[in-house]
Biotite code that builds the C-alpha atoms (Angstrom):
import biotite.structure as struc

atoms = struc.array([
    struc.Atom([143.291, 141.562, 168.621], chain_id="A", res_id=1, res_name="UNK", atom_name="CA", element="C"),
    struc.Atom([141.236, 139.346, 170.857], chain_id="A", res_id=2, res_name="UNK", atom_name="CA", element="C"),
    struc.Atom([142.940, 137.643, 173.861], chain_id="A", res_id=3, res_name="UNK", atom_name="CA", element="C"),
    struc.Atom([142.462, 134.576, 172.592], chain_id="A", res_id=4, res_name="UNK", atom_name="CA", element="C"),
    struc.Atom([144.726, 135.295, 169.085], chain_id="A", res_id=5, res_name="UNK", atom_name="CA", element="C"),
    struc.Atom([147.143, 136.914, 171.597], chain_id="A", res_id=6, res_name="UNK", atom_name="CA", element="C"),
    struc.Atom([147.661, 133.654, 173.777], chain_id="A", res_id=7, res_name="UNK", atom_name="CA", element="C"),
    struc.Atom([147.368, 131.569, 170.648], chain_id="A", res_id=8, res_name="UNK", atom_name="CA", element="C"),
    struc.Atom([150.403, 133.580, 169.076], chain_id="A", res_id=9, res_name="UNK", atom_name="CA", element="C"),
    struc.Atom([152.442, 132.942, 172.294], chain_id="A", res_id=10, res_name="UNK", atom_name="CA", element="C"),
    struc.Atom([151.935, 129.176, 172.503], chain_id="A", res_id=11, res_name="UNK", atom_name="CA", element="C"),
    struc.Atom([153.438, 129.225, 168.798], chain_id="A", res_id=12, res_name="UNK", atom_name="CA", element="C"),
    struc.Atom([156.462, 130.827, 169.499], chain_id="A", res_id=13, res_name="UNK", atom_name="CA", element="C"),
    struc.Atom([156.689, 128.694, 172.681], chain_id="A", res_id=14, res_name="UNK", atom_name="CA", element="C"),
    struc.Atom([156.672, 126.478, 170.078], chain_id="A", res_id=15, res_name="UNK", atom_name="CA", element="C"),
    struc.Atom([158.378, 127.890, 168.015], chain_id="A", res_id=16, res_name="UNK", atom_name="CA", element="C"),
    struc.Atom([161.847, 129.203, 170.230], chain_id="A", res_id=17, res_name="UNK", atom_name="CA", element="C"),
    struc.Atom([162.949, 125.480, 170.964], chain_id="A", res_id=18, res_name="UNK", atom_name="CA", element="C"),
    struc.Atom([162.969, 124.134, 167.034], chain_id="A", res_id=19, res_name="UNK", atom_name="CA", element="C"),
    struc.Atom([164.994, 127.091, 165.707], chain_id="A", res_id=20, res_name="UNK", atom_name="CA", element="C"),
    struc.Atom([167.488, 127.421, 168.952], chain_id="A", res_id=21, res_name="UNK", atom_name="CA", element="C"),
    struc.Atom([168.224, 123.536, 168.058], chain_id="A", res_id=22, res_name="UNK", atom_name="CA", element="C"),
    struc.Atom([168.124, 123.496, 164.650], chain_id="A", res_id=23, res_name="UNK", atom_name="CA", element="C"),
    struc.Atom([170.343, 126.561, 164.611], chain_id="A", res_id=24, res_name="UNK", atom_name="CA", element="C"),
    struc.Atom([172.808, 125.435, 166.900], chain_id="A", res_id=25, res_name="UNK", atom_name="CA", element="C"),
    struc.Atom([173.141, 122.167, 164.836], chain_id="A", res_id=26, res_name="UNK", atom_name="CA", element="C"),
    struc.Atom([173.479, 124.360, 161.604], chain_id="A", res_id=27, res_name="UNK", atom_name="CA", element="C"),
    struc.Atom([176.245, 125.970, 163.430], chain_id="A", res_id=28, res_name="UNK", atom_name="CA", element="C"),
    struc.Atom([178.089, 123.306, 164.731], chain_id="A", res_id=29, res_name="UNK", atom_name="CA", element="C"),
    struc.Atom([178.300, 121.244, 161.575], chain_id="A", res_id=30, res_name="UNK", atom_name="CA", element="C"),
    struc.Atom([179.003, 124.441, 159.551], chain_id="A", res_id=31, res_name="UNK", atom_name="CA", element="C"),
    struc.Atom([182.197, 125.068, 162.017], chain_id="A", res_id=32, res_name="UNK", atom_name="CA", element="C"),
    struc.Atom([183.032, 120.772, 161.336], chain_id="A", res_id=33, res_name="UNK", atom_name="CA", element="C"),
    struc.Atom([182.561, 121.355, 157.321], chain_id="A", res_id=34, res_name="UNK", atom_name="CA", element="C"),
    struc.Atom([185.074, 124.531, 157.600], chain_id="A", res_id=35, res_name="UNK", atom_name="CA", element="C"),
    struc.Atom([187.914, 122.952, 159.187], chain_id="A", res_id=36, res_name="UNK", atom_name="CA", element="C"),
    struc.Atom([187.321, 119.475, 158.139], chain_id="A", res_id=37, res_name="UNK", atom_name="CA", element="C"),
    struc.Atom([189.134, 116.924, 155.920], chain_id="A", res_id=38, res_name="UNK", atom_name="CA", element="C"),
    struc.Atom([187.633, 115.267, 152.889], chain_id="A", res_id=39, res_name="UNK", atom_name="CA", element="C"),
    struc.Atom([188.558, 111.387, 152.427], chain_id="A", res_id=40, res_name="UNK", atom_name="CA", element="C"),
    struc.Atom([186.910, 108.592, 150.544], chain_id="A", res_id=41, res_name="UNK", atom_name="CA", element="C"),
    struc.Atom([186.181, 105.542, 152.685], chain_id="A", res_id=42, res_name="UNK", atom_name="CA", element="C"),
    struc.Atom([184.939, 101.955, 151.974], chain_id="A", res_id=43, res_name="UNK", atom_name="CA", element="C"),
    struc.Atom([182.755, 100.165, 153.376], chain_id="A", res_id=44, res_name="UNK", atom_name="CA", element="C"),
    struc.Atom([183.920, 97.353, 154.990], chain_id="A", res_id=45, res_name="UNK", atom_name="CA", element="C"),
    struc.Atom([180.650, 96.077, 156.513], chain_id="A", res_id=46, res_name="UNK", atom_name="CA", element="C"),
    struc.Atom([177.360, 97.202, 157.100], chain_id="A", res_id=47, res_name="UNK", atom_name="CA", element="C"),
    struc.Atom([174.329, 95.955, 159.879], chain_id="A", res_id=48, res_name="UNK", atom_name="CA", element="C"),
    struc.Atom([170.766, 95.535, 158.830], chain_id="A", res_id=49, res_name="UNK", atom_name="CA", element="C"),
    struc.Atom([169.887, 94.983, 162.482], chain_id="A", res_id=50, res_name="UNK", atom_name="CA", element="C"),
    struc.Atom([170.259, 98.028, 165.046], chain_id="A", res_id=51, res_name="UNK", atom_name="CA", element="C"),
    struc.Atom([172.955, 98.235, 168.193], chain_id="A", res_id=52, res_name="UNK", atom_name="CA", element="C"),
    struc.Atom([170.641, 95.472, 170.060], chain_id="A", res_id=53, res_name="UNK", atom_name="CA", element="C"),
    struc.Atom([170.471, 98.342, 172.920], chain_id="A", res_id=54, res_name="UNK", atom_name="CA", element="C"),
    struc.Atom([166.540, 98.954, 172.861], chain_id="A", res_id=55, res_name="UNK", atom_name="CA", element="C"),
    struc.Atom([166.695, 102.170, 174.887], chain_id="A", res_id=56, res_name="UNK", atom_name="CA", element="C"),
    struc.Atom([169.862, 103.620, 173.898], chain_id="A", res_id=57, res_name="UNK", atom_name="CA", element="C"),
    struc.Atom([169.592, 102.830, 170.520], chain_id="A", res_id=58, res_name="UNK", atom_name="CA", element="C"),
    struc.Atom([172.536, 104.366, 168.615], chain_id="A", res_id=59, res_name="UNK", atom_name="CA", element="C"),
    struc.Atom([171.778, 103.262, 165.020], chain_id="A", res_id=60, res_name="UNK", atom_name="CA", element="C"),
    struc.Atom([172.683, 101.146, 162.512], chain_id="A", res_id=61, res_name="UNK", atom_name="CA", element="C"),
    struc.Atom([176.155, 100.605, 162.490], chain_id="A", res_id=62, res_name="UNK", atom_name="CA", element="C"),
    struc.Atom([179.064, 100.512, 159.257], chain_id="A", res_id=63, res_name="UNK", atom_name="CA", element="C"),
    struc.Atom([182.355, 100.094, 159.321], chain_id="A", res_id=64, res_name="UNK", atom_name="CA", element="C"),
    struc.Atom([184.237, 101.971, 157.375], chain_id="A", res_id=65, res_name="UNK", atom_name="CA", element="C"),
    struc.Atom([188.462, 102.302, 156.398], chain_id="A", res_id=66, res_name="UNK", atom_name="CA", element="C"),
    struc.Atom([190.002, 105.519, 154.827], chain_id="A", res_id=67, res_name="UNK", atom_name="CA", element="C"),
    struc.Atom([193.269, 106.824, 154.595], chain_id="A", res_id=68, res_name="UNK", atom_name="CA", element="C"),
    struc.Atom([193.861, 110.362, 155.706], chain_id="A", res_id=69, res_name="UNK", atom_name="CA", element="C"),
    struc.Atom([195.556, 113.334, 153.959], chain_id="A", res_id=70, res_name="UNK", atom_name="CA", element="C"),
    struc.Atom([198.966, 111.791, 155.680], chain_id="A", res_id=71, res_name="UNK", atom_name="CA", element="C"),
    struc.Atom([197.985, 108.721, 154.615], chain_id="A", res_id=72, res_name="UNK", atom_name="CA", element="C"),
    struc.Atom([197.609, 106.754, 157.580], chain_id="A", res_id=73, res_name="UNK", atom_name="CA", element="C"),
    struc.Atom([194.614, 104.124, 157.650], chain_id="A", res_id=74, res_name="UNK", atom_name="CA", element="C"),
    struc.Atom([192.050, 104.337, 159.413], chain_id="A", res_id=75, res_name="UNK", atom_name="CA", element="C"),
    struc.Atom([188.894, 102.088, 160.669], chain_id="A", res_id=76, res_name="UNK", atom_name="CA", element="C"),
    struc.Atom([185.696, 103.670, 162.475], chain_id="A", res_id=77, res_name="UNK", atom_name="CA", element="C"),
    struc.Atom([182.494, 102.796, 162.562], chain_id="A", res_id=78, res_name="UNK", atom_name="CA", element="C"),
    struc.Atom([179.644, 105.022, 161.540], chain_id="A", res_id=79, res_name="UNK", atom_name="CA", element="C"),
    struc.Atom([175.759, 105.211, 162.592], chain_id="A", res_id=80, res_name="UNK", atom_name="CA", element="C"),
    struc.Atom([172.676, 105.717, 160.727], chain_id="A", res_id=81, res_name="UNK", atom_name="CA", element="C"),
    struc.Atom([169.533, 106.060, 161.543], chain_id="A", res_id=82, res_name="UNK", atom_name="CA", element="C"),
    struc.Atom([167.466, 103.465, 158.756], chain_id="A", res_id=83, res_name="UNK", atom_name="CA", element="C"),
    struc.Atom([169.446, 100.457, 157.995], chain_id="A", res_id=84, res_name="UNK", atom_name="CA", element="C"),
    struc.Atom([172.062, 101.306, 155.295], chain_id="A", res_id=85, res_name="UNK", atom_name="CA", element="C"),
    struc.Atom([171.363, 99.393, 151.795], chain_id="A", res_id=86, res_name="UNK", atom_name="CA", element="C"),
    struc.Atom([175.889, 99.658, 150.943], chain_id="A", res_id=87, res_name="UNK", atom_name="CA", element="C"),
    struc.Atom([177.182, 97.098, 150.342], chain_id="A", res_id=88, res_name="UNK", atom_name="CA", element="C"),
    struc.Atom([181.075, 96.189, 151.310], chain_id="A", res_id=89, res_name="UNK", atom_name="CA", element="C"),
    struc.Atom([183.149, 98.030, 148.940], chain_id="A", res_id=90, res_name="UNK", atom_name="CA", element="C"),
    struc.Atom([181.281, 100.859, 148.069], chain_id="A", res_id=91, res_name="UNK", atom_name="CA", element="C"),
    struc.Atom([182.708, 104.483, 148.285], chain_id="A", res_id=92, res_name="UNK", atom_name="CA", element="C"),
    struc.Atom([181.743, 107.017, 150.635], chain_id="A", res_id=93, res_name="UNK", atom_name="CA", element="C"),
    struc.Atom([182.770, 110.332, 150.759], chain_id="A", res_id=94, res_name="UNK", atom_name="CA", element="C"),
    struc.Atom([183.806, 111.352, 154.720], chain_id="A", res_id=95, res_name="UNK", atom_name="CA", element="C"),
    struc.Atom([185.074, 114.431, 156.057], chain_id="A", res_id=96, res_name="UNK", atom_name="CA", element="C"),
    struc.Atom([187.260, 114.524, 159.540], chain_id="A", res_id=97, res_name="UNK", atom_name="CA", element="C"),
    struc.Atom([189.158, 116.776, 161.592], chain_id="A", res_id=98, res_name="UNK", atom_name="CA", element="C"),
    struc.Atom([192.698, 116.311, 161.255], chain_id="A", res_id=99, res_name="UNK", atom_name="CA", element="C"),
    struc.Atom([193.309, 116.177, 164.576], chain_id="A", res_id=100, res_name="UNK", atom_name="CA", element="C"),
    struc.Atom([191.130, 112.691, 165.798], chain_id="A", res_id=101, res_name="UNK", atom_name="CA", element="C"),
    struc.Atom([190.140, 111.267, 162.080], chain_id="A", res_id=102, res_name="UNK", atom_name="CA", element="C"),
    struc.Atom([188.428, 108.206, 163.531], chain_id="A", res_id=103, res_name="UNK", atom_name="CA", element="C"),
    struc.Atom([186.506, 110.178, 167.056], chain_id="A", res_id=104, res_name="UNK", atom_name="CA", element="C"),
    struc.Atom([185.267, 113.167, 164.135], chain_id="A", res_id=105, res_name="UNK", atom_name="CA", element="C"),
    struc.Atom([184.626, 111.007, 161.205], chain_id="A", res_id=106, res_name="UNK", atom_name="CA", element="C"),
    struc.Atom([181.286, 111.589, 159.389], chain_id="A", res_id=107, res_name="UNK", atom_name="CA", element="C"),
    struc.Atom([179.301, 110.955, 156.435], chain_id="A", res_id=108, res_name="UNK", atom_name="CA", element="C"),
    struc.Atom([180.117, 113.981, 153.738], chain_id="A", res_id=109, res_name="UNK", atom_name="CA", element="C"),
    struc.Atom([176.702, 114.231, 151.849], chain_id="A", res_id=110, res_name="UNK", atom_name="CA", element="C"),
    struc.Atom([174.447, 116.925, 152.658], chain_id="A", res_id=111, res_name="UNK", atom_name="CA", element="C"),
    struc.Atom([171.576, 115.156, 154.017], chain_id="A", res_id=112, res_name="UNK", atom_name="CA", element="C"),
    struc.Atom([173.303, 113.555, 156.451], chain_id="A", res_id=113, res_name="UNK", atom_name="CA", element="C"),
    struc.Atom([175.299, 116.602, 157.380], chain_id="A", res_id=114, res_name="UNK", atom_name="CA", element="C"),
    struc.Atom([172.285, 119.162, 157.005], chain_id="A", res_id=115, res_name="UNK", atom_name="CA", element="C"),
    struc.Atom([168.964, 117.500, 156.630], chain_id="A", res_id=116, res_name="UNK", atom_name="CA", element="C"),
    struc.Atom([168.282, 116.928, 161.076], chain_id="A", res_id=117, res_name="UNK", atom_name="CA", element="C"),
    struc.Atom([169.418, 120.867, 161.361], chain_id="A", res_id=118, res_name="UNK", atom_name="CA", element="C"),
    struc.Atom([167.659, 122.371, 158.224], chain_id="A", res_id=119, res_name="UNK", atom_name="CA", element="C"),
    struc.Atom([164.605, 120.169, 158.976], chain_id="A", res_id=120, res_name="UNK", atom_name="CA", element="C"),
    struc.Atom([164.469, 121.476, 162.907], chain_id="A", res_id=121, res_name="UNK", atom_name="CA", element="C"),
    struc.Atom([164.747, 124.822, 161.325], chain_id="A", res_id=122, res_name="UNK", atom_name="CA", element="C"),
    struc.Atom([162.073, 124.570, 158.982], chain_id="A", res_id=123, res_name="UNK", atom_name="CA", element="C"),
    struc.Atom([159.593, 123.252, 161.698], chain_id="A", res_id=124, res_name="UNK", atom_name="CA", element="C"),
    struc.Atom([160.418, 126.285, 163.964], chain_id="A", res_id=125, res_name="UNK", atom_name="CA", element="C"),
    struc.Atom([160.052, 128.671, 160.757], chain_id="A", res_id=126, res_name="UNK", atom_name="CA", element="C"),
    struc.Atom([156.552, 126.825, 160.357], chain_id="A", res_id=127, res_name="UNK", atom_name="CA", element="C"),
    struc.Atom([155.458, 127.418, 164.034], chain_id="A", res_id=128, res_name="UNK", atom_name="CA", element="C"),
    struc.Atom([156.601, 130.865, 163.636], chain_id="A", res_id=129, res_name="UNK", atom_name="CA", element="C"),
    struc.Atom([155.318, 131.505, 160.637], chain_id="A", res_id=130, res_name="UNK", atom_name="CA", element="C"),
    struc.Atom([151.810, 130.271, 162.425], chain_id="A", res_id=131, res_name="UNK", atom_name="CA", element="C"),
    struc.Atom([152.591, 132.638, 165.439], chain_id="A", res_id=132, res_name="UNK", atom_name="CA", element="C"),
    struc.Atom([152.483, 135.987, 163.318], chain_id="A", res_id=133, res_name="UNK", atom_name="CA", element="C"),
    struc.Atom([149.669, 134.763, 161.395], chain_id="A", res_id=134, res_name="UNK", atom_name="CA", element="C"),
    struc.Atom([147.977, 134.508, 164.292], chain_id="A", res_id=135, res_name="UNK", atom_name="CA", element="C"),
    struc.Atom([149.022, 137.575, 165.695], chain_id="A", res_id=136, res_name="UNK", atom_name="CA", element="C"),
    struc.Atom([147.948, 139.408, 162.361], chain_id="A", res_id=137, res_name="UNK", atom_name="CA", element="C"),
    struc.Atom([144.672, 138.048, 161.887], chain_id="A", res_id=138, res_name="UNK", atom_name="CA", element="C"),
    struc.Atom([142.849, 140.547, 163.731], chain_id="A", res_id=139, res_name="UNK", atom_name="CA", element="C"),
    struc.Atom([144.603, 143.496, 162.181], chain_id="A", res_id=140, res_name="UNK", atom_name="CA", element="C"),
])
């Protein structure tokens, strides 16, 4: 193998490391959330087209949501997403909480919300390293 294959292999896993540390710490942390957390249907009660207003802090598109949890106490929170949300008030959304602070853990309970930023880090870093051992094989 040349040096130049060699060095090229080490700038993709370089690459590579940062993606799948961050993607697999966010597949572990909302895998420990979807264990111990509640489900609870929640409806919209209103939902922004425009962002937070904060240019360089942007948080997201906010939407307020109520649900009752498994005690049935109410509950109002507001929820960020990253597009502008096309919901209108009163639709249904399926949220999942932690018992102990239902409005603080609130989140979305569909999978791309709760997966895709995780599964999509870890694809990139399987890509780069993927790319590394090609690299490191092509002189062999």
């Amino acid at each position: 193998m040349s040096s130049v294959d060699n060095s090229r292999a080490w700038a993709l896993l370089v690459i590579a490391v940062p993606f799948l540390a961050v993607g697999g710490f966010g597949f572990l942390r909302t895998s420990r959330f979807v264990l111990h957390a509640e489900a609870a249907h929640g409806v919209v009660v209103s939902s922004s087209t425009r962002g937070d207003g904060q240019y360089m802090t942007f948080i997201g598109y906010p939407e307020v949501i109520t649900f009752s949890d498994s005690s049935g106490n109410a509950h109002t929170t507001t929820l960020y997403n990253g597009q502008p949300s096309n919901r209108q008030p009163g639709t249904t959304v399926k949220l999942l909480y932690w018992r102990n602070n239902p409005v603080g853990t609130a989140r979305y309970g569909d999978a791309k919300q709760l997966w895709g930023m995780s599964g999509g880090l870890l694809f990139i870093g399987a890509l780069w390293l993927f790319g590394m051992f090609r690299s490191w094989n092509r002189g062999n």
